[in-house]
TIVOLO-14268 format. One record per residue (C-alpha): residue number from 1; residue in one letter; x, y, z. Coordinates in pm, 1 decimal. Layout:
N
<node><seq>NUM</seq><type>a</type><c1>X</c1><c2>Y</c2><c3>Z</c3></node>
...
//
This chain:
118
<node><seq>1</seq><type>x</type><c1>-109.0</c1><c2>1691.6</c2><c3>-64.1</c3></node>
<node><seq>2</seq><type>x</type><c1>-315.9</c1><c2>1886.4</c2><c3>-349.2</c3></node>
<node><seq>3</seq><type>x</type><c1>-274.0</c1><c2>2212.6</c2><c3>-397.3</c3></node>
<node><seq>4</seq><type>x</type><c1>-611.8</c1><c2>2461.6</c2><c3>-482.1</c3></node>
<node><seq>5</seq><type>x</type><c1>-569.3</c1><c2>2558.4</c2><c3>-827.9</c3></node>
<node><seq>6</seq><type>x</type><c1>-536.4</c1><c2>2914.5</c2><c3>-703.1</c3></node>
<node><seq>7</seq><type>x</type><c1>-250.6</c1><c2>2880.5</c2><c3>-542.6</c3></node>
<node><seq>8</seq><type>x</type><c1>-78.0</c1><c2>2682.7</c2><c3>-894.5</c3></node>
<node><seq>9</seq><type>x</type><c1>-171.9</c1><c2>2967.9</c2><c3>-1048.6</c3></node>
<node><seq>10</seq><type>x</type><c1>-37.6</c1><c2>3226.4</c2><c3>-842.8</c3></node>
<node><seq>11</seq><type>x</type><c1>267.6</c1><c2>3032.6</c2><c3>-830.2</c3></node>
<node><seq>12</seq><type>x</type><c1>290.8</c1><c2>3011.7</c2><c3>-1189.2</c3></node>
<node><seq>13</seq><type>x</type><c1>209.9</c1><c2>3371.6</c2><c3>-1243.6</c3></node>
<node><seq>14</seq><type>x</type><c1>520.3</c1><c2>3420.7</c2><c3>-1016.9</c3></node>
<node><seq>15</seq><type>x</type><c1>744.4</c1><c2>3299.0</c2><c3>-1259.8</c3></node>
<node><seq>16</seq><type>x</type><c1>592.6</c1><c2>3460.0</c2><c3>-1580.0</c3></node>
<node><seq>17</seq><type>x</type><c1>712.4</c1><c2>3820.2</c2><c3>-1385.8</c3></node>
<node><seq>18</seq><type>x</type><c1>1019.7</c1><c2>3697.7</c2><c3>-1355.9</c3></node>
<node><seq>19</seq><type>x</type><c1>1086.1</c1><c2>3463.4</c2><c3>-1077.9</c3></node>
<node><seq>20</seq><type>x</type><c1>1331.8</c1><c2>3192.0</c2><c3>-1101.2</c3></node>
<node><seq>21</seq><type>x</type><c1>1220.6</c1><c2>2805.5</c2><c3>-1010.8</c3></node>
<node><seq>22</seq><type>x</type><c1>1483.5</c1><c2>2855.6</c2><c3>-717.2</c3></node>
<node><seq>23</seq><type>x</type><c1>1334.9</c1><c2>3168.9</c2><c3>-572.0</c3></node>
<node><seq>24</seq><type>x</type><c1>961.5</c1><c2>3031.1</c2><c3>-588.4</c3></node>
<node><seq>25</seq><type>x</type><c1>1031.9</c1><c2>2747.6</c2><c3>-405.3</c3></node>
<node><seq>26</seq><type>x</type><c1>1174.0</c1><c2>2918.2</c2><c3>-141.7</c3></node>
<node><seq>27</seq><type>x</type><c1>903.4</c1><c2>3157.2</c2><c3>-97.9</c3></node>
<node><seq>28</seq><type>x</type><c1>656.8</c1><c2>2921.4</c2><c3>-155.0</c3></node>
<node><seq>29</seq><type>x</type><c1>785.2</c1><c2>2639.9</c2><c3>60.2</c3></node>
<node><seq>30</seq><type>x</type><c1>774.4</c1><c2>2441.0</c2><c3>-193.8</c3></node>
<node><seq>31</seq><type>x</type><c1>995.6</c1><c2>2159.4</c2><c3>-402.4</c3></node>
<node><seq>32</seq><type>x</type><c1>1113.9</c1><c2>2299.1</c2><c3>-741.5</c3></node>
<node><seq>33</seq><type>x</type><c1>1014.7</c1><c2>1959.5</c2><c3>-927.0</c3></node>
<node><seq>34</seq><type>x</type><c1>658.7</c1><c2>2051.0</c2><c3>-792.4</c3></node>
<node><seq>35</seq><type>x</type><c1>660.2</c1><c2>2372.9</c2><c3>-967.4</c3></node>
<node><seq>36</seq><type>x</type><c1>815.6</c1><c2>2238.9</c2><c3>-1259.4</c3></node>
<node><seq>37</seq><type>x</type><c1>586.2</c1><c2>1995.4</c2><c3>-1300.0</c3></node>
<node><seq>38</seq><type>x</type><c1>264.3</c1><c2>2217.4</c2><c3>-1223.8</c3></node>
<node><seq>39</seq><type>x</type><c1>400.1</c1><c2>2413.4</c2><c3>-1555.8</c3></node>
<node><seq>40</seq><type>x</type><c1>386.5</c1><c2>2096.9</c2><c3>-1741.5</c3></node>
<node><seq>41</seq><type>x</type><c1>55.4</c1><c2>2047.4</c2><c3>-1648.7</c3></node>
<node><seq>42</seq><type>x</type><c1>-142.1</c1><c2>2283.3</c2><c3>-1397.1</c3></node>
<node><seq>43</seq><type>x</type><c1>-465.9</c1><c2>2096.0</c2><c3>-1340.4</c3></node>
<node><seq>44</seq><type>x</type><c1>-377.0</c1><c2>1828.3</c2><c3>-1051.1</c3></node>
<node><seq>45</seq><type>x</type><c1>-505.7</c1><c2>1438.9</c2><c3>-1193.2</c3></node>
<node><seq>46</seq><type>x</type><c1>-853.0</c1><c2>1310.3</c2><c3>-1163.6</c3></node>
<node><seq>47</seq><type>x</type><c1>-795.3</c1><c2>960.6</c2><c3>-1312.3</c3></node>
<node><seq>48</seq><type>x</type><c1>-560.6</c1><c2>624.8</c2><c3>-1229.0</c3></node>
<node><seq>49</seq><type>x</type><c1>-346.7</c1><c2>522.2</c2><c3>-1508.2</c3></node>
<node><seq>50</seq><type>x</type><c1>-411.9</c1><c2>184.5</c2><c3>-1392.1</c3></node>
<node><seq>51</seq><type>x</type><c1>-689.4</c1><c2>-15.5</c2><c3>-1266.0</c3></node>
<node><seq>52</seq><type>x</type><c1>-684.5</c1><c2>-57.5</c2><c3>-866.5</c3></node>
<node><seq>53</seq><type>x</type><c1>-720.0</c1><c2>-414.8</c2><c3>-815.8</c3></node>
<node><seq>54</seq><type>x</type><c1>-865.4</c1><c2>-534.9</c2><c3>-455.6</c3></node>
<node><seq>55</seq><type>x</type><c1>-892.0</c1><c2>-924.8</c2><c3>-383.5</c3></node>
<node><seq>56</seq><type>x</type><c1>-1273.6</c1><c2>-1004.9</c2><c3>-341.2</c3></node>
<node><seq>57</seq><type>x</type><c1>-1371.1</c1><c2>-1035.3</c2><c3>55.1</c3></node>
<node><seq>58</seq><type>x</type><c1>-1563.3</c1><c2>-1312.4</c2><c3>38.8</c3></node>
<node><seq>59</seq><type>x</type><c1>-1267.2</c1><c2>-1500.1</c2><c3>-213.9</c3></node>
<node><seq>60</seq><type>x</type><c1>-1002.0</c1><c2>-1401.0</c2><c3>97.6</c3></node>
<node><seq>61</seq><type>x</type><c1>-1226.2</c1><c2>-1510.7</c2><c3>416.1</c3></node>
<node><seq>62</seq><type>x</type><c1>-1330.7</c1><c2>-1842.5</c2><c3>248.5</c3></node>
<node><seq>63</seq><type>x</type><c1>-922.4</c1><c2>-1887.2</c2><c3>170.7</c3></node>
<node><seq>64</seq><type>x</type><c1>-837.6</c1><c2>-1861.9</c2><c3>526.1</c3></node>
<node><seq>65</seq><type>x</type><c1>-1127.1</c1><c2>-2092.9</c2><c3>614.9</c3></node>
<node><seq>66</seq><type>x</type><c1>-1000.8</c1><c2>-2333.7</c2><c3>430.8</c3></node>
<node><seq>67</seq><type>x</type><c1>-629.0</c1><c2>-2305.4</c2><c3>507.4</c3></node>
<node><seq>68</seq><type>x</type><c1>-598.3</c1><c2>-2128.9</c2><c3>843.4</c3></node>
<node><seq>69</seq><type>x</type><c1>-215.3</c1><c2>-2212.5</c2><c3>870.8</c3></node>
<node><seq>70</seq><type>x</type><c1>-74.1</c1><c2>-2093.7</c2><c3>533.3</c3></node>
<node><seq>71</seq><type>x</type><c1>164.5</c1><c2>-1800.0</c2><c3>479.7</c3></node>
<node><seq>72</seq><type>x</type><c1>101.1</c1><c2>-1476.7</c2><c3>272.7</c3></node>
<node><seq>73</seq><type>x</type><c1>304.7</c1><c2>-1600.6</c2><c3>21.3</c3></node>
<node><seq>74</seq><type>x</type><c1>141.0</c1><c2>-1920.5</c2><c3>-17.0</c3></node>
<node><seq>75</seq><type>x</type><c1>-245.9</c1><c2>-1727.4</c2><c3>-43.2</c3></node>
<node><seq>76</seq><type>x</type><c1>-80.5</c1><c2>-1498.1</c2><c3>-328.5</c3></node>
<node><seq>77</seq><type>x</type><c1>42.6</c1><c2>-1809.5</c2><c3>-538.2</c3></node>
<node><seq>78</seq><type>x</type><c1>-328.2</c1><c2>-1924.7</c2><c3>-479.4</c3></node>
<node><seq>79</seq><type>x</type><c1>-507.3</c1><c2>-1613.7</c2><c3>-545.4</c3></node>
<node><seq>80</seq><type>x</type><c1>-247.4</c1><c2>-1490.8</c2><c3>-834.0</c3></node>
<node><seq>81</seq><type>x</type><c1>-180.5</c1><c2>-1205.3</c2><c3>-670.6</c3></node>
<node><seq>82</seq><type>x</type><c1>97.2</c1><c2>-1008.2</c2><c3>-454.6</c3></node>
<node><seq>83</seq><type>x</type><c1>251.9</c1><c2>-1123.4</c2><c3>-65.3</c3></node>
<node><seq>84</seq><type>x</type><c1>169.9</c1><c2>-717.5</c2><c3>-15.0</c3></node>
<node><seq>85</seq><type>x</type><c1>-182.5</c1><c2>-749.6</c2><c3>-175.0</c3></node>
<node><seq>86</seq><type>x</type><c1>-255.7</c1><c2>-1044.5</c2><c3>32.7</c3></node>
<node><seq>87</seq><type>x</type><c1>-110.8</c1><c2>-821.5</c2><c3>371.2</c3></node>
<node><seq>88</seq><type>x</type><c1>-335.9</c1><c2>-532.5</c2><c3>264.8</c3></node>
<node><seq>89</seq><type>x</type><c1>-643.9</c1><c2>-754.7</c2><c3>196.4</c3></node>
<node><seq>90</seq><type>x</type><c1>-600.8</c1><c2>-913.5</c2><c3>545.6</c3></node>
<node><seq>91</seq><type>x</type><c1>-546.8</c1><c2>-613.0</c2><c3>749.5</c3></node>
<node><seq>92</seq><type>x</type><c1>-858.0</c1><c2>-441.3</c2><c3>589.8</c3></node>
<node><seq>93</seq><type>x</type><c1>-1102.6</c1><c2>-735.0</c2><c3>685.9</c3></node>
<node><seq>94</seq><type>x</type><c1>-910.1</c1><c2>-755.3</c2><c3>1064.1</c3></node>
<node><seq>95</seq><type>x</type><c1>-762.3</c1><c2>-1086.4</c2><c3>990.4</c3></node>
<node><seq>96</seq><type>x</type><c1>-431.7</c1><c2>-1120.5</c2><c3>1209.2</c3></node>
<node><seq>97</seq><type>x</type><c1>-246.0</c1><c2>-1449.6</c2><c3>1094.7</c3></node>
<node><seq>98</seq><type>x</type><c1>-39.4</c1><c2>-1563.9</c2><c3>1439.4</c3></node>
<node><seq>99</seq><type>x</type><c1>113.6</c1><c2>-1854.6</c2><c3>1385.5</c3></node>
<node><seq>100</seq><type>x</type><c1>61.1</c1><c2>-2109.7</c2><c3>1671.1</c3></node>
<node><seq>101</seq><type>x</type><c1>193.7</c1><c2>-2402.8</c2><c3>1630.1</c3></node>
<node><seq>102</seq><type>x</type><c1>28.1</c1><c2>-2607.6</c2><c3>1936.5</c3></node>
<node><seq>103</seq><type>x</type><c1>-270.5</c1><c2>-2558.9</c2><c3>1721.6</c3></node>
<node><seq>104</seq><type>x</type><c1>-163.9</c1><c2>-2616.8</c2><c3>1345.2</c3></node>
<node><seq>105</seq><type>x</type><c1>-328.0</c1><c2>-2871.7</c2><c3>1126.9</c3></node>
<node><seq>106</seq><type>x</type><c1>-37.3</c1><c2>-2871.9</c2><c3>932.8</c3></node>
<node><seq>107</seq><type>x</type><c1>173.8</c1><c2>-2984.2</c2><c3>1150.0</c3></node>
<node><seq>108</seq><type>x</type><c1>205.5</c1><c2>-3299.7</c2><c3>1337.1</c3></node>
<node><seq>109</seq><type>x</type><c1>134.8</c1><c2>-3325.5</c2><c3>1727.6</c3></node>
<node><seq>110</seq><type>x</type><c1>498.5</c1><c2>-3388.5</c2><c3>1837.4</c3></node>
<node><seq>111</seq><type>x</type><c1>633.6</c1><c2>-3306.5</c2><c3>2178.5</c3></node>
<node><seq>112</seq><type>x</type><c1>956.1</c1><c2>-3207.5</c2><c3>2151.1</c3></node>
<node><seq>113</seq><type>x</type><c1>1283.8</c1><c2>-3382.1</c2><c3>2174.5</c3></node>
<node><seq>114</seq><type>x</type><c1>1287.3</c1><c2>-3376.5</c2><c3>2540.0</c3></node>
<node><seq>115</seq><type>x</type><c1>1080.8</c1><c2>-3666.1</c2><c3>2728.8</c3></node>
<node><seq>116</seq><type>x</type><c1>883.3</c1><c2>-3554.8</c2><c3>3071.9</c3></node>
<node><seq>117</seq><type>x</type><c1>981.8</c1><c2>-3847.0</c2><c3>3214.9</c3></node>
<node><seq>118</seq><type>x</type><c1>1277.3</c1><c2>-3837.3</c2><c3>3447.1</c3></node>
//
């Protein structure tokens, strides 16, 4: 949650008439690392350090196209990217991966172990 820059600054103001980091927090309802940092640097952050990376749409759909079947893990080694990246990338597109194995081309059509026949 961001805090107006008001309310840093009253907080701050606080504790240049004398309040401790202890007492603020209290009254304020707030963690004393918050404060601490706010006098380290008032103004809240309007950049990324790093760059956000997304995996393209149209990269993702035509991966699952192509192998419906795979696991997360699998797409990431493909796609150099994360297991997690892959999960986000999937559930933002509505892509649920249910593995059925009656229907897998990866598999082969085998029955199971145990005949019908009596």
């Amino acid at each position: 949650m961001t805090y107006s820059l008001d309310f840093r600054k009253q907080v701050l103001k606080s504790l240049d008439e004398g309040m401790t980091f202890a007492e603020a927090a209290k009254f304020y309802n707030l963690s004393p690392t918050t404060i601490q940092n706010w006098k380290r640097r008032v103004h809240s952050k309007t950049t990324r350090q790093t760059k956000p990376y997304k995996i393209p749409d149209d990269v993702l759909l035509n991966d699952v196209k192509e192998h419906p079947d795979d696991y997360q893990y699998e797409r990431a080694r493909r796609l150099n990217c994360s297991k997690t990246g892959i999960y986000h990338a999937l559930k933002r597109l509505g892509i649920s991966q249910k593995k059925d194995f009656r229907t897998s081309k990866s598999l082969p059509n085998k029955k199971s172990g145990v005949s019908g026949k009596a």
